[in-house]
Structures are given as structure tokens and as C-alpha cells.
N, C-alpha and C positions, 0 to 999 in steps of 0.2 A: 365196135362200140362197147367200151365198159359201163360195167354195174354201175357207178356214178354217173356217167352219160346217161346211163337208161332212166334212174331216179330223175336226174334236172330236167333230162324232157319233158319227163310223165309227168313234175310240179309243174312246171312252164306252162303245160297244156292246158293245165287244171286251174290256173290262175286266170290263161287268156279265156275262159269259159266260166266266168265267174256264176252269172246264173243257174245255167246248167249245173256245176259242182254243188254250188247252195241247197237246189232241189232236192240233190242225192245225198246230200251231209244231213238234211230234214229230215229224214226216213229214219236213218240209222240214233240219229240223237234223239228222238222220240223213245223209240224202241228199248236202247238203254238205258235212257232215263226212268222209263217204267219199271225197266227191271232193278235198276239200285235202289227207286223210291220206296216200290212197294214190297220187294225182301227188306229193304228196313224196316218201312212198317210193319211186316209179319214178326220181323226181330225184336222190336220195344214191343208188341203186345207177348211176344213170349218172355218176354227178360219180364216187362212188367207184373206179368201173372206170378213165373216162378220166384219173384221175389214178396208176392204176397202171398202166398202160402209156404214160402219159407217161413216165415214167423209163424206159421202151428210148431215149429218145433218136431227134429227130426225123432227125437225120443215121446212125440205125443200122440196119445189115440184117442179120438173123438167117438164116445158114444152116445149112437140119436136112436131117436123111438121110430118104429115103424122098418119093418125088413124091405128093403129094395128087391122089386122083382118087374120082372121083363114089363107084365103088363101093367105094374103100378104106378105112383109116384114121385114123384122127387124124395130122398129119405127125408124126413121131416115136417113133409105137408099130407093135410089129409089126417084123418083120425089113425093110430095106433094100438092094436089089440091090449097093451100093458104099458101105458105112462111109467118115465122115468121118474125116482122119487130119491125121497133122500134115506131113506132107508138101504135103498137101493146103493146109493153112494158107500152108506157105512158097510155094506154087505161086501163092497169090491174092496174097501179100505182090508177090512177082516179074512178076507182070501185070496188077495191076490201077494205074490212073494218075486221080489225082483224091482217094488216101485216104488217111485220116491213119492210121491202123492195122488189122490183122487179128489179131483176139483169138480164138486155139483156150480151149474151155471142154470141161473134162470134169468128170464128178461122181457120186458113189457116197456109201453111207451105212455111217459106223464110229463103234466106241467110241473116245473118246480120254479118259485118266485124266493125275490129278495127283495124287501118293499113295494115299490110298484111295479120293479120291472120282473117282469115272461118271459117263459122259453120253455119251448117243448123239446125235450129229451129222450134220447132209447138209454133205461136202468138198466143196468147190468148188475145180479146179484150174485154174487161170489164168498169165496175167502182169502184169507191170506196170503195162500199159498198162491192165485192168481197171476200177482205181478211178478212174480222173478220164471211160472211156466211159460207165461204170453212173453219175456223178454221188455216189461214194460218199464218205462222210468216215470219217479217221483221228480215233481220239481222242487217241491220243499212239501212240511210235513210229513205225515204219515200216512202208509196203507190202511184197510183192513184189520182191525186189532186180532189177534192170533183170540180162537176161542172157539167152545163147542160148536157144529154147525148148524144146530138147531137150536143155537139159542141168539135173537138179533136183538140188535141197540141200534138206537137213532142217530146213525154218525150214516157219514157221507163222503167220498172222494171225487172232485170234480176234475173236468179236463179244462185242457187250457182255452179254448173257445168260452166255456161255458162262466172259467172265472171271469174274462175279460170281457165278456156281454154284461153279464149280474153284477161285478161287483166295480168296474170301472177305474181299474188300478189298484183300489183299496186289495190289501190283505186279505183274503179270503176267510183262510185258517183262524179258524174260533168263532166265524160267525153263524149266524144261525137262519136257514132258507127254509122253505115249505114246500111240501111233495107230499101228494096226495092229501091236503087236511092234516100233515104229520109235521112236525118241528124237527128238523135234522141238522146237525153241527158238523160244522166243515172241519175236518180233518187232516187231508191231504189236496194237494192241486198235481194234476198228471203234465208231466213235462211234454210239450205239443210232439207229438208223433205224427200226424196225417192219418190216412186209409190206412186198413189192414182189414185185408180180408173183406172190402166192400165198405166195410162199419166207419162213418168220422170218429176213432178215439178223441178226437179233441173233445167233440160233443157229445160224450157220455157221463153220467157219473154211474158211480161204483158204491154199490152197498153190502150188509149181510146176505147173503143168501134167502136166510131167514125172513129177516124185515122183507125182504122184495116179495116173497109167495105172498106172507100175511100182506103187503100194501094191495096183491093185484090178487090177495083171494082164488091161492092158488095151491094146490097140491102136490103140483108137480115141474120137471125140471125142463128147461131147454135142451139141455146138453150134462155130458159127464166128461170130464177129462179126465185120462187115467196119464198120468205122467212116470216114466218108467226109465230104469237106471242105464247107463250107456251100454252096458255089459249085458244085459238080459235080452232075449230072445223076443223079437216082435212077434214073431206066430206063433210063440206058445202065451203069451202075454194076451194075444186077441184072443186065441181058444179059451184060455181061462174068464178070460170076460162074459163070452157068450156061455160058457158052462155053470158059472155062478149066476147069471141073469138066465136062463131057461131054468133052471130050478127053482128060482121064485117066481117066475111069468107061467108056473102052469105047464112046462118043459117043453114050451113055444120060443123060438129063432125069432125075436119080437124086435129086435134091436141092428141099427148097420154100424159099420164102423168106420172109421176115414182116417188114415195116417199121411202125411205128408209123400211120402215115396208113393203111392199109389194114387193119387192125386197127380203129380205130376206125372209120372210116366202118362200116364192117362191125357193131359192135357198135352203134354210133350208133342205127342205123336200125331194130336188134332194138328196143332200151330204148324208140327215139320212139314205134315203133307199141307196147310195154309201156302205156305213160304213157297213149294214146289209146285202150285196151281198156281200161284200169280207170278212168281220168274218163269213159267210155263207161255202165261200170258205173254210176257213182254219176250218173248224170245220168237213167238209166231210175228211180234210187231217188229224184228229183227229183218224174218224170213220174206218179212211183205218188202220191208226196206232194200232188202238182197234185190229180190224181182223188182222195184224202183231203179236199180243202179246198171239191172243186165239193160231193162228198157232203152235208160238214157244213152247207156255207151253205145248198145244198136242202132239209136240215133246218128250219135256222136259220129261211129266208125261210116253211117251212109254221109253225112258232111263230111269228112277228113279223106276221103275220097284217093284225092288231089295227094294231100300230105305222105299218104302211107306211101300212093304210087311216087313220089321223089324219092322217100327215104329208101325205098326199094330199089330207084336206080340208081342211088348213089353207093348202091352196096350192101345195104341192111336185108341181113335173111331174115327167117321164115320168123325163125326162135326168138331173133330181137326183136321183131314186129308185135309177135307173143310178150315179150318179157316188156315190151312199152307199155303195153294197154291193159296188162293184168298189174303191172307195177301202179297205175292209174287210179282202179277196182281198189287196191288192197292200199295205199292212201285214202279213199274216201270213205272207205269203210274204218279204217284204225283211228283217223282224225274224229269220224263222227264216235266211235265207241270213247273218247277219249274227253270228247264234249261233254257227250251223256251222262259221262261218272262225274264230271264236274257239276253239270244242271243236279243231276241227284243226289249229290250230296249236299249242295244250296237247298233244295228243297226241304231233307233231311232236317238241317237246321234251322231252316224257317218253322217244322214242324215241333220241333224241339222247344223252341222260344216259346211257341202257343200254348203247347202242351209241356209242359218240364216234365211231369209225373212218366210221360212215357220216353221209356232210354230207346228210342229206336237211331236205329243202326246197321247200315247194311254188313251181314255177315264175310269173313272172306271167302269163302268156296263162290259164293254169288257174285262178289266183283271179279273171281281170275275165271268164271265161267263165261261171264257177258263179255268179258274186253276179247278173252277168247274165240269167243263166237264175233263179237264183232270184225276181229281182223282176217276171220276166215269167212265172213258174208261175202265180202268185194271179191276175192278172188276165184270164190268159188260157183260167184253169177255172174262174174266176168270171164268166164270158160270161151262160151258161145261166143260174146263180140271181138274177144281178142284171136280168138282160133278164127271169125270172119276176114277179119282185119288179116291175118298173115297170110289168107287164100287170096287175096285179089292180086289179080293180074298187074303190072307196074305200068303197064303200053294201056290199056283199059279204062286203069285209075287216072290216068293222065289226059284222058283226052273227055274235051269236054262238052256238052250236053249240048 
């Protein structure tokens, strides 16, 4: 009996037992389906994340009030021994060497109207220098006018949500909305961008720095970004930050800091071990599938009885009795891993269509591991019925009940 012989029987077999092969093909396509779905999914929420904290910018350092510690809380919430200010800002401006800018950020939530129509808004107040460190585009008009950062004017940059609610087609640019009791003149409109970093850019608008404390009666900053040249050194760039803010905090570590590369490692390594607990999952729905296929064949081999005891007297040894029933195992297990990357990847795109914003994707290490595993389930839980199957007797197998 040749290799080809052995393959047309083992189909043959598997055809005239449709149901039965069905049951054992349901185990294993489950199994890998689960494993392509959801290392996808674990893959669009990691690509999703590191592409929204890609835009802090690999040259940017985020400084927020309040030092992170084991038992505290999240940087930013909760009261701060020493608010950031804008003093603070020109202090970093005046000693730090290596950077291209220091962007004070403050921000509060108001209505701003044009005629009769509303909209509530998160203000964002800045400067100039803002759009080109966030990587942000103008769709027409202007930024931010370049100017001291203590001194504000009533201009305004809207997003594109906010033009197209308020102004309704019309030209935005030169007209004149209201925020907070204040008259402010439209300036620029922000080309749609979506999320970053959690925030709708669309529905923001963009002020002085200045105007935004004075609108929300305020002192101090949300944020400082210290924007710094390709060339210069990140960790002596952050010691300098913390060295010039402890000298005027009272020479208190009052402040944390967040750069891009530490953010992601950081999240990296959450998502990787994500990815490696749920193809962890579906690879035990593999293993349950395996023990489904030894079951059925141990069925199988006590029916086929008959079968084995002919092909035995017409001459089939031990090895080809082996190589039928394991050839059986390891089609039903490679057809179902083969399914499963199909069903998972339909799925994938179903998920895609719903959700666009998430790129998920099953990685490849995850597909050449599951199709892997899947063509070595069958054969490896078809040990036992195929090594039953080659011990039966031929005189035995043939006589009948």
C-alpha cells in the first residue's frame, strides 16, 4: 500500500462518515477561530493605542503636576503640592538647552454659541507653537497668532465638527461666536483629524493660553510640553526639567513626566502578555478539540472492526493500519485549523466594518502557531486509536457478534 493509497482511504473514510468527521471538524474550528479572532483583537487594540500616543511626538515630554507614587494617584488627579504656572513655563523656556519649544497647555469645558445654535466644548489653551508639536493641520485660516504668552486676545480656532454644527456651511473664518460671556473671532478652522489621545480634536476649539486661565479664572496650567531637538539627550532633558522645577517648588519632586517611548514600552508589554492569555485560551479549545477527535476515532476503530480485520487479511501490516488512521486524525484536524483561519479572519472583517478606528489583525507568529498546532492535534490524539486499530487480531475482527 502506497502513501497515496493510504491518503484516498483515510479521505474515503472520512467522507463515508460524514457526521461523525462534522463533529470532529467543530472542535478544532472553534478552537482556531478563537485563536485568530481574538490575537486580532489583542493586535488592533495594540496598533490602535501605539498609534495614539504616537502623536505625543517621539521628541516630546509631557510635564504634569503631582509626583506618581505606589500608593498615590493617577499623575494629574487629586490636588498637587506645587501647580504648574506659566512662570514656570518661562523658567523651563530660560534653562533648558537642547529645545526647540515649551508649550504651557490649559483646558476647561464651556458653551460657545453662534446665534441661536450650542455646543458644549473641551477649550484648549495654548500657543503657537502647539500645531506643528501635536503634528496638527489647519484646513484654512490661521493658528494661534505667535505672541507673549501672557498676553491673550479674543480669537479662536475651531475644529471641523464644531465648524459644521455652528456655522452650517458658511465660512467660519472672521465670524464672531461667544464663550463664556466673551465675543471671540474665528480665525482658523482644524482640518478633521478624529481621536488622539482619547480627545475629539474635531470638537475642540483652540485659544491663547492666556484668555483660557482668565475665561475659567484660573492660575494654573494643565500640562507643560517641553518639545526638544532630535539630537539632544532625553534623560538629561528630563533631569533638567525636574532640576529647574524643584528649585522653584521649594526643592520638592512635585511634577511626573511622560514621554512617548515610556508609555509605550509600558503599554507594549500589557497588550503582548493580552495577546499571549487569549491565544493561550484558544489553544486549550484546541486541546479539548484534540480529546474530541481521540474519542470519536475510538469509536470509529470499535465500528470499523470488520474493516481493519480485511485490510489485515489482505495483507496490510501493522504500520499501514497506523499510517491509515493517523493519516484520518491529521486531515481532520489540518481541514479544521484551515476552516478556523478562514471563519477568523471573516470575523476580523466583520469587526473591521463596525469598528474602522480599530486596525485589528491577526499577527503572523499567531497564524503559523495555531495552523501548527492544529495539524499536530489529530495526530497526536490519534496515537491511541490508531496504535488500537493496528493491535486487533484479523480472525477476531472478522467474525461477528
Amino acid at each position: 500500500m502506497l502513501g497515496s493509497d493510504v491518503l484516498q482511504f483515510s479521505a474515503t473514510a472520512l467522507l463515508q462518515h460524514r457526521r461523525r468527521t462534522l463533529l470532529s471538524l467543530t472542535g478544532v474550528v472553534i478552537g482556531v477561530t478563537a485563536v485568530i479572532f481574538l490575537t486580532g483583537l489583542a493586535e488592533g487594540a495594540r496598533r490602535y493605542v501605539f498609534d495614539q500616543f504616537s502623536s505625543l511626538g517621539s521628541n516630546i515630554i509631557i510635564v504634569i503636576p503631582g509626583k506618581t507614587e505606589t500608593s498615590g494617584a493617577m499623575p494629574g488627579v487629586g490636588s498637587a503640592p506645587n501647580d504648574l504656572t506659566l512662570n514656570d513655563t518661562l523658567a523651563l523656556q530660560r534653562e533648558l538647552t537642547g529645545v526647540r519649544t515649551v508649550i504651557p497647555v490649559a483646558a476647561g469645558n464651556d458653551t460657545i454659541s453662534f446665534g441661536e445654535r450650542r455646543r458644549q466644548v473641551v477649550v484648549l489653551g495654548t500657543t503657537h507653537e502647539f500645531l506643528k508639536a501635536r503634528d496638527l493641520t489647519l484646513a484654512h485660516g490661521s493658528f494661534l497668532p505667535k505672541a507673549a504668552m501672557d498676553r491673550g486676545s479674543q480669537v479662536i480656532v475651531i475644529g471641523d465638527t464644531v465648524s459644521r454644527e455652528l456655522f452650517l456651511g458658511q465660512d467660519p473664518v472672521g465670524q464672531v461666536l461667544r464663550m463664556g460671556g466673551r465675543r471671540m473671532r474665528v480665525i482658523g478652522v482644524m482640518a478633521k483629524e478624529g481621536e488622539r489621545m482619547g480627545q475629539d480634536i474635531d470638537d475642540m476649539v483652540f485659544a491663547p493660553v492666556s484668555t483660557v486661565m482668565q475665561l475659567f479664572n484660573r492660575s494654573t496650567l494643565f500640562r507643560i510640553m517641553v518639545e526638544q531637538h532630535a539630537y539632544t539627550d532625553q534623560e538629561y532633558t528630563k533631569a533638567r526639567i525636574i532640576s529647574v522645577l524643584r528649585e522653584r517648588h521649594g526643592d520638592e519632586e512635585d511634577v511626573t513626566l511622560i514621554t512617548q517611548d515610556a508609555v509605550l514600552d509600558s503599554l507594549g508589554g500589557i497588550l503582548r502578555a493580552l495577546s499571549l492569555g487569549l491565544a493561550g485560551i484558544g489553544a486549550i479549545s484546541i486541546a479539548v478539540a484534540g480529546i474530541g477527535i481521540m474519542n470519536v476515532m475510538l469509536v470509529s476503530v470499535s465500528e470499523r472492526r470488520a474493516e481493519v480485520g480485511l485490510l489485515k487479511a489482505m495483507g496490510a501490516t501493522r504500520r499501514q493500519i497506523l499510517a491509515i488512521f493517523l493519516a484520518e486524525a491529521a486531515m481532520l484536524s489540518t481541514a479544521g485549523g484551515v476552516i478556523g483561519l478562514g471563519f477568523g479572519w471573516l470575523l476580523l472583517q466583520i469587526l473591521r466594518i463596525i469598528y474602522p478606528v480599530l486596525p485589528a489583525a491577526t499577527p503572523l507568529w499567531a497564524v503559523v502557531s495555531v495552523i501548527a498546532l492544529a495539524v499536530c492535534t489529530g495526530p497526536l490524539f490519534g496515537v491511541i486509536p490508531a496504535w488500537r486499530a493496528s493491535r486487533l487480531d484479523p480472525v477476531l475482527a472478522l467474525q461477528r457478534k
